[in-house]
N, C-alpha and C positions, 0 to 999 in steps of 0.2 A: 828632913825626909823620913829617918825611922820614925817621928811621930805620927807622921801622915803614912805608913804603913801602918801602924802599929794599930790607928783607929781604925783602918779601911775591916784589918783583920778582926779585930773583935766586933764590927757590927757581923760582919758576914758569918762568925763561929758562933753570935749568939740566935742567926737563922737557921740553923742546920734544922729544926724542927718541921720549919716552913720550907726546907728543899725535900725532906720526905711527904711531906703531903703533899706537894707537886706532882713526885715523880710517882705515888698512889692514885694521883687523878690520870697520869698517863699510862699508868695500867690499865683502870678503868677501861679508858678510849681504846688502849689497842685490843679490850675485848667486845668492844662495842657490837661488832659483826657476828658473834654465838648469841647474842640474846633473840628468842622468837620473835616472829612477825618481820625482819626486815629483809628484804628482796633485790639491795642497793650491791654492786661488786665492794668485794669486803676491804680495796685500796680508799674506793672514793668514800666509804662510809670512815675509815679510820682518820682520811684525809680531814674531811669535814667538820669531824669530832673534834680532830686532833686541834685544828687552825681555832674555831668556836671558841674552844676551851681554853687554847690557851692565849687568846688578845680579850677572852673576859676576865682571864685572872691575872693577866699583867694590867690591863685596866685598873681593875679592883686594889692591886697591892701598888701603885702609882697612886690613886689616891687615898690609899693608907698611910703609904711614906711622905706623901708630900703636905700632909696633916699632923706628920709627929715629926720629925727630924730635926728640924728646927723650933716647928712653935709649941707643939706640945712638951718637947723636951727642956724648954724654954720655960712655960709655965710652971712644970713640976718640976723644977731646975736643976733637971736632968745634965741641962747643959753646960751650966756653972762647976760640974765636976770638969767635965775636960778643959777647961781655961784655966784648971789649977794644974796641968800640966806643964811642960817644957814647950808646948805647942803655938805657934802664930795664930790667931784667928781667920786668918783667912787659911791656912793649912785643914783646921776644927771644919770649917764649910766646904773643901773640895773632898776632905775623905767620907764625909757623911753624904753628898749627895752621891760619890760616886760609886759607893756602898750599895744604897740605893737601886741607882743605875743599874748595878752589879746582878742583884739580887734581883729584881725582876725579870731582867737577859735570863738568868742560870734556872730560874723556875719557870718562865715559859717553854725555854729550851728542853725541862726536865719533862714539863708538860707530852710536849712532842716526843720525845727519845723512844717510850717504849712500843708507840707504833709507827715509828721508823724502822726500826728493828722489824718488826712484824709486818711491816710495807702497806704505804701507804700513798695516795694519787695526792701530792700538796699541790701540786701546779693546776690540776682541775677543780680543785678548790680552791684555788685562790683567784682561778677565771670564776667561779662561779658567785665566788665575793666582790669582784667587781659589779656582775651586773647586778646583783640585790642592790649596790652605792649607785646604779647609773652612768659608769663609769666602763662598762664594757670597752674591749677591744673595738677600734674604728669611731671611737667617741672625739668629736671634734676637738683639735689640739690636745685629747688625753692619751699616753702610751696605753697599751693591755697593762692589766695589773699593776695600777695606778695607788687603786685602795691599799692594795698590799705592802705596797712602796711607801708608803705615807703611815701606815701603822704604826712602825717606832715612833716618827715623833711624833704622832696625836699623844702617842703615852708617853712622850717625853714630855709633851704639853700637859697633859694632865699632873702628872707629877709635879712640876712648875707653880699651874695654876692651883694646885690645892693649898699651895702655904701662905698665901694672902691670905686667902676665903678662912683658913684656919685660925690667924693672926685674926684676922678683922674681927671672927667673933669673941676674940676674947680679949681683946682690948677696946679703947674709946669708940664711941657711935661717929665722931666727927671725923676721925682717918679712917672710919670703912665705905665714907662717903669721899673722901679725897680716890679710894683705891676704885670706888663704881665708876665716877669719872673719867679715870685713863681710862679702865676697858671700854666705858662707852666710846671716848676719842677714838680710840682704834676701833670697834665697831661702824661707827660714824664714818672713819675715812675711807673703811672698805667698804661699804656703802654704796656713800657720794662719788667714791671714783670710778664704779663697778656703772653705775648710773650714768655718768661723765662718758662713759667709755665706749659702753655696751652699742650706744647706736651708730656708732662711730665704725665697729668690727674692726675693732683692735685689741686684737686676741693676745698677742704679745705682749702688750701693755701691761692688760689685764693679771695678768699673769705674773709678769714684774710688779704692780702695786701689791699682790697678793701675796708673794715672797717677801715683801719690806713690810708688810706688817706682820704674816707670821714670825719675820724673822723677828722683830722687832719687840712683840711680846715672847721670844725666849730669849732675846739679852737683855730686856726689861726688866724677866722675872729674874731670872737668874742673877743681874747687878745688883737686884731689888733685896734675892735672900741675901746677898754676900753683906750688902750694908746694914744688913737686918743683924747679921752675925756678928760681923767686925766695930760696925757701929757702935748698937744697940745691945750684944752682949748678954747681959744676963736680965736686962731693966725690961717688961713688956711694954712698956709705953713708950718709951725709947728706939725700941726696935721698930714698932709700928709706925712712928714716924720717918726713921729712914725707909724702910721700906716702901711706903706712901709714897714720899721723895722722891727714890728712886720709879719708881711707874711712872709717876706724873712726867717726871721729864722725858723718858724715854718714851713714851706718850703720844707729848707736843712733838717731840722731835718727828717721829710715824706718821701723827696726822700730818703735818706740814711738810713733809717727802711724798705721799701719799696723792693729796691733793693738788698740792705745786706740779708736780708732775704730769697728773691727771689735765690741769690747765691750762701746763704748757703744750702741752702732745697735741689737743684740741684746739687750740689756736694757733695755727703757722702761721705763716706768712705767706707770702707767692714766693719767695727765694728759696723754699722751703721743699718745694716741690721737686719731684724727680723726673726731669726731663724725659727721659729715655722710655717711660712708661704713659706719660702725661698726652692725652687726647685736650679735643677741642671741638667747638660748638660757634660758628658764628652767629652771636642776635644782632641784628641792626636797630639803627643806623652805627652804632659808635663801639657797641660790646663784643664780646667774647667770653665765651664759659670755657676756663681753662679747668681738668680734673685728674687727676694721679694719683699716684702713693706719694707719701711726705718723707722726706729726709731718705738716707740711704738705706735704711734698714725696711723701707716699705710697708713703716709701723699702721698705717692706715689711709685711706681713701679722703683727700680732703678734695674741695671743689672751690673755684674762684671765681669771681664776676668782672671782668679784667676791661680796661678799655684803654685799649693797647697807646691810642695818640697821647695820652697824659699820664697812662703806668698805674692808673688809681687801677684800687683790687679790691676788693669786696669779699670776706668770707664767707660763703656759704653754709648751709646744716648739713647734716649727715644724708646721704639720698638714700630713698626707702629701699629695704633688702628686695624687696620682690618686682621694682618699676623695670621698666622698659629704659635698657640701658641708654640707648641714646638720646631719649628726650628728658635729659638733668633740666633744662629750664626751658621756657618757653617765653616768646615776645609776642604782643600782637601789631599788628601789619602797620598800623599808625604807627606803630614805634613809641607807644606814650607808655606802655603798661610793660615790664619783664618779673615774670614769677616761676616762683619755685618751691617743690616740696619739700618739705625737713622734716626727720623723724624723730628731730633732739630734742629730748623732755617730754616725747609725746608716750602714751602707752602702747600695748602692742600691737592696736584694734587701728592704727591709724598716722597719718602723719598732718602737717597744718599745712598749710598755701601763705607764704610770703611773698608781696611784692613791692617793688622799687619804682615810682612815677620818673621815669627819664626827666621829666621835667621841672622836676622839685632840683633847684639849686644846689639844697645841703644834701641829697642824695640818700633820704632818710627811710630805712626800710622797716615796712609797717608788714604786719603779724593781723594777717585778714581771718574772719570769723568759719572761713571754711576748713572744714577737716573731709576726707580722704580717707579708705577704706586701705588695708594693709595688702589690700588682694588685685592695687591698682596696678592697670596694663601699660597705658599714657593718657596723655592730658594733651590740652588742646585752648588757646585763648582763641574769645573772639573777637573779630577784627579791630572794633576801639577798646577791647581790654574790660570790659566792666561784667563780663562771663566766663565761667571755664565748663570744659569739657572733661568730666573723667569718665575711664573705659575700665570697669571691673569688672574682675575675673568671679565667679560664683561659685566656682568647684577647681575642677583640673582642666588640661586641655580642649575636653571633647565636652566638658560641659557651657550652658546658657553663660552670658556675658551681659552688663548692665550698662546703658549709660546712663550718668547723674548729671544735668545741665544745673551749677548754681550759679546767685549774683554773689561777687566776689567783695563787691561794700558789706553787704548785709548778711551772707552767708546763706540765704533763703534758695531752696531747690525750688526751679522752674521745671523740671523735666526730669524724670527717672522711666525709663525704657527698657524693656527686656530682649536680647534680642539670642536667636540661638547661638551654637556655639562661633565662636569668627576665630582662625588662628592670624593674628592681626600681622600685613607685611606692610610696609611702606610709613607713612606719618599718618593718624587721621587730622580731616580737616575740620576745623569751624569756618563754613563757608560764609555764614552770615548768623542776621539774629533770626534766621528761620530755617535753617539747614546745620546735618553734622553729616560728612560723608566719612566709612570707616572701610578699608580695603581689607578684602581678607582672603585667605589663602595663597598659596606659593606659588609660583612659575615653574616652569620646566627646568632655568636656568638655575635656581636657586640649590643651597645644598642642604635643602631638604626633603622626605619624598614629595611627591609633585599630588596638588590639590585643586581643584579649579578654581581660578579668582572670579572674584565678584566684589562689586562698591557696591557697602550698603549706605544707604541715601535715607536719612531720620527727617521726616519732619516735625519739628518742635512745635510747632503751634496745634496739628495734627493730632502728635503721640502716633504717628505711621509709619512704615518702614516700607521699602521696595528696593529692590536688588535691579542693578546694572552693570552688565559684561565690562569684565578689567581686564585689558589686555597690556599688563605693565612692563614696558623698556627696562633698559638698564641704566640707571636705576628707576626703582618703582617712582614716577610722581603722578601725583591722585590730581595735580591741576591740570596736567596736562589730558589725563583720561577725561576730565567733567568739560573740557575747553576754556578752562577761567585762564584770564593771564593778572596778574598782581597789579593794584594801584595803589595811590601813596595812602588809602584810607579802607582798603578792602578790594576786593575783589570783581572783576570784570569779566562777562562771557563772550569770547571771543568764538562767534557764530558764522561758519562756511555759508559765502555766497556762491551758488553752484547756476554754471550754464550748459544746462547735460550731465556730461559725467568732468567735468572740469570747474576748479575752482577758481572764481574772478576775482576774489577778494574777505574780507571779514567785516561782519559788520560785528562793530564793541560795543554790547548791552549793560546794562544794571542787573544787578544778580538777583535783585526784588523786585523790580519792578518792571523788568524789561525793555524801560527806554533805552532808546540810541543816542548812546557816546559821542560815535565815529562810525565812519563807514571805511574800510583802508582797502583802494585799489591795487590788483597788481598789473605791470606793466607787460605781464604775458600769462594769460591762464597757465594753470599746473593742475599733474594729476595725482590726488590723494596725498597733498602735501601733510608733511609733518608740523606743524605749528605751536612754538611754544615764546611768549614775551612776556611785556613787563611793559607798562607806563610809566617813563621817566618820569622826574622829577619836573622837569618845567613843560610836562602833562604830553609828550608826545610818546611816541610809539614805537618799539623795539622789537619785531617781530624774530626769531630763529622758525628758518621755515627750512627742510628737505624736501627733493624728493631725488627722483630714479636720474634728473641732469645733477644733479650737485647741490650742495648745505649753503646758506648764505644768511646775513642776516639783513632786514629790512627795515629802515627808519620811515616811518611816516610821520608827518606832522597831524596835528590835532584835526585838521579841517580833512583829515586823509590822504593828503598825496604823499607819495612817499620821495621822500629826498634824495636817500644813499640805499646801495646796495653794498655790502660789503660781502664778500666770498670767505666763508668757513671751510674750514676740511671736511671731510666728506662724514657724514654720520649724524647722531642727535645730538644737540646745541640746548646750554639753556646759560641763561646770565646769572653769574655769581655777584658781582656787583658793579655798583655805575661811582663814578664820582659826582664829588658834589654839586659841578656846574653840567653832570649830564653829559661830558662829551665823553668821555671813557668809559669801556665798560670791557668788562671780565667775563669771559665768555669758555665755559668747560663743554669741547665734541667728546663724542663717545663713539667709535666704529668697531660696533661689533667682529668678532673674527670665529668662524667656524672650528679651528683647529685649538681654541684658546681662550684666556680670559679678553676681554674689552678693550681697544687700546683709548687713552687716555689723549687729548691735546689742551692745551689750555690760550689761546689768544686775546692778546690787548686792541680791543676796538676803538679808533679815533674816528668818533664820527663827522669830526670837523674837516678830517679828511677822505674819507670815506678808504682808509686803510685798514688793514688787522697783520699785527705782526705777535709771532709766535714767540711764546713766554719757553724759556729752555730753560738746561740746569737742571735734570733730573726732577722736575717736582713731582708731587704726589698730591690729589686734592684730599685734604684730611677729613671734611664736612661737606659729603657729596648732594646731601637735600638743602645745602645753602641756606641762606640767612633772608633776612624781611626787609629790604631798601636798606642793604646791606653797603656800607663805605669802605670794604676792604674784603679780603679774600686770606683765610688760612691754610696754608700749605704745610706737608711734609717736603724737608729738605733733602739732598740723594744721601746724607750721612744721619737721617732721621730727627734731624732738629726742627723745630714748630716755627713757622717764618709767617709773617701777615704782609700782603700788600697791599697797598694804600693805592688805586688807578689816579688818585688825583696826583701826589706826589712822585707814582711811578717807584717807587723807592718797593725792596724786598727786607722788610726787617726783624730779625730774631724775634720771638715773644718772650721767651726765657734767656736770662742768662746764660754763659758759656760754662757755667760752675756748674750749672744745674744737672751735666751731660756725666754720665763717667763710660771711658773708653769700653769695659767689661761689657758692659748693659746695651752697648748701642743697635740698634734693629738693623738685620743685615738683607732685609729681603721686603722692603717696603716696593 
């Protein structure tokens, strides 16, 4: 231990030279403010000076000493004196760097002293040193004076990194290439992980890979001199080798922390997911897009393609920062097509269109030739899948908005459309392959200020556009405003037969071509009913009709007559989903209430009996715009857990795991 005083003392008494010219440069500074011409208050100009001055002369002597301490003193075997000491080698390496260390602290310090003394604004300088780095206060995951924070060790790093680069040029060409190597690995993994990560917005991550390889190259450099010392001794090629050694592996070791990490974070699982926070999306006939934060720490946003009767899970990409939250994927009405955007590996101008063929066996997900503008609203399939619809944004709010109609095989735009500004509520439609209907503006109910709606109605073959009064319920649906009701391959216009001012029935059109369906009687005119269905699956007819007597829903069969009347509660009705042989179906009323929000009913319709009995148990509908010839219904549970049910099975069952809930986090006001 007096040996390692004894060196610390003589490096630093043979600086005393170099602590007078510090403390002559902090004279300098704290006379900065008497020199003519400057106008700055004489705190922030000494402040300025002071800071400038002195993280460029601690730079400066950080890579002077981290060029001679070891390797220079090494070469002119400076350093072979103190090994003829009493002294360890590893003693020899802590008192020279810490000397070092010493000596730059005490001359930056001397730097600053004499306008301290004379008063100086450092803290306005060191706000003004951030934002020069970009690093201002309010900077995303950066505290205020961040740069300031980080100064030491960049000169700690400096100092560090100068005794390789010293070493290397004065030994073998062959270990200054082992030494370019490591840093590049480290380079490399901060990188590839930063890349891995970034689309992901996983800022914590980020952040932890960023720590483990700073960290990693100063215990790299720092193990690297020690063995360079203790090792390698007085021999330069010797040293250069350990030294080498040491980087290389500390190195592999960073890249392979770095990146592991990185590909673990980005690929969960579905077990992976944190219930408590985790939304949902029915696509029919068979899916579910589950989407949350991951694990408990809520490290990032991941999304899954779930199909809950067999548990298979599908990962999904990163969803674009700017999309329109709710619509993560889309299905079209056949059910044969479900796609979705990913922003992962894409640049910042855009994201790609993946989609999954429900009917490919191995369940192979193909990377379609369409890209997407970063400025997208939503998107929209249409009804066999083989088109998509995006809605882009061209400025801010109040500025013009684009639609881009491509084919999703070949990536080729059939339609790009200008239209003015639309602040977009509800879902847009792709109603066929000659129509795109986009609702826009807000209700009165809405919580934001109140705009007047309007469906604007595109025709594609055209390039035309025309505006139609939206007078959207709760919730907005745009089928219900245009009169389409859902079949198993698109879309039907369910058209009022009127005798006076009373309706006698609906006649069901083709949405192109206008032939008739069906004609569907009712067994007592109504006035200004509300109508909204769905064509089962073995092609009949599910009308939810209101009016001023009562909600009910109406089976008709194909030829028109209607079978069953079943009695809903009183309000707007629309079916969430049918089972598979069509006799059940799921059915969400809505009765509005003056004093309040909406009240909520959810009933099980057996049309074989022409019953409907009420589904209890606190639910909550989680996906109020409902799914496309959907086979089950996702719910919030009264303790906030994601429940699916199945009408053919009748059965209510968990989607997530019981592990996946923690009591802290759970929603207490759903």
């Amino acid at each position: 231990m007096r040996g390692f005083a004894l060196l610390v003392r003589r490096d630093l008494v043979q600086r005393i030279p170099l602590f007078i010219a510090s403390f002559a440069m902090g004279l300098f500074n704290a006379c900065v403010p008497f020199l003519p011409g400057t106008n700055v208050p004489d705190a922030e100009l000494r402040g300025a000076a002071g800071l400038i001055t002195a993280l460029s002369w601690a730079a400066v002597l950080a890579v002077i000493f981290g060029g001679s301490i070891f390797t220079r003193d090494l070469t002119e075997n400076r350093l072979a004196f103190d090994f003829r000491l009493p002294v360890r080698p590893g003693a020899i390496w802590a008192a020279r760097l810490l000397a070092a260390i010493a000596t730059i602290a005490v001359a930056a310090g001397l730097v600053l002293a004499p306008s301290a003394v004379a008063g100086m604004d450092l803290a306005g300088a060191a706000a003004g040193f951030d934002v020069l780095l970009g690093v201002g206060a309010g900077g995303q995951g950066l505290p205020a004076r961040t740069g300031i924070t980080l100064a030491p060790l960049a000169i700690l790093a400096l100092l560090l990194l100068a005794n390789p680069v010293a070493l290397a040029s004065r030994a073998r060409q062959a270990w200054a290439g082992v030494d370019m190597i490591s840093f590049a690995l480290i380079g490399f993994a901060g990188y590839w992980s930063w890349q891995t990560l970034r689309p992901w917005e996983a800022h914590s991550a980020i952040w932890w890979t960023t720590t483990v390889l700073v960290g990693a190259t100063f215990v790299g450099t720092s193990v690297a001199s020690l063995l360079q010392v203790v090792r390698g001794r007085t021999e330069t090629d010797r040293a250069q080798k350990r030294l080498s050694t040491g980087l290389l592996a500390t190195a592999v070791l960073a890249f392979g922390a770095a990146t592991g990490y990185s590909q673990w974070l980005t690929h969960p699982n579905l077990d992976d997911l944190v219930g408590n926070a985790a939304t949902s999306q029915s696509l029919g006939p068979d899916w579910v897009v589950v989407q949350g934060p991951t694990r408990r720490e809520h490290q990032m946003v991941a999304r899954f393609l779930l199909e809950p009767a067999t548990g298979r899970a599908i990962l999904l990409g990163p969803l674009p920062q700017r999309m329109w939250p709710r619509r993560s994927a889309a299905i079209s009405i056949d059910g044969s097509v479900i796609a979705w955007l990913d922003s992962h590996g894409q640049e910042a101008e855009g994201s790609r269109l993946f989609r999954l063929t429900t009917e490919d066996p191995n369940g192979t997900v193909e990377t379609t030739p369409v890209t997407v503008s970063s400025r997208i609203a939503t998107f929209a399939l249409a009804p066999d899948g083989t088109s998509i619809a995006v809605l882009e944004r061209l400025g801010g709010d109040g500025d013009p908005m684009r639609l881009v109609v491509s084919k999703i095989a070949s990536g080729d735009v059939t339609a790009a459309i200008q239209l003015s500004t639309c602040r977009l509520f509800g879902d847009m439609l792709f109603v066929s392959a000659k129509e795109v209907v986009i609702p826009c503006g807000f209700p009165s109910y809405s919580d934001v200020p109140f705009e007047p709606t309007t469906l604007v109605r595109v025709d594609l073959e055209r390039k035309e556009l025309r505006s139609q009064d939206y007078h959207p319920e709760r919730p907005p649906q745009v089928d219900r405003s245009l009169g389409l009701i859902q079949a198993a391959n698109g879309w039907l216009v369910l058209a009022e037969r009127k005798e006076g001012e009373l309706t006698v029935g609906w006649n069901v059109l083709e949405t192109e071509t206008g032939r008739e369906v069906a004609g569907l009687e009712l067994q007592e005119p109504r006035r200004d009913p509300y109508a909204r269905g769905r064509q089962l699956r073995d092609r009949s007819f599910a009308i939810a009709a209101a009016d001023r007597s009562g909600s009910s829903l109406l089976h008709f069969s194909l030829r028109g007559d209607l079978e069953t009347t079943v009695v809903l509660p009183q309000g707007t009705s629309r079916i969430l989903a049918e089972s598979e042989d069509a006799r059940f179906l799921v059915v969400a009323t809505v009765a509005a209430r003056p004093d309040g929000p909406p009240h909520e009913f959810y009933s099980l319709v057996d049309l074989g009996t022409g019953t409907a009995k009420a589904m209890t148990g606190g639910l909550h509908l989680q996906d109020w715009y409902g799914a496309i010839g959907s086979n089950h219904t996702v719910f919030y549970g009264p303790s906030g857990r994601l429940l699916w049910f199945n009408p053919q099975s009748q059965a209510l069952q968990p989607l997530l795991t019981e592990r996946q809930y923690f009591e802290e986090g759970l929603p207490t006001d759903r």
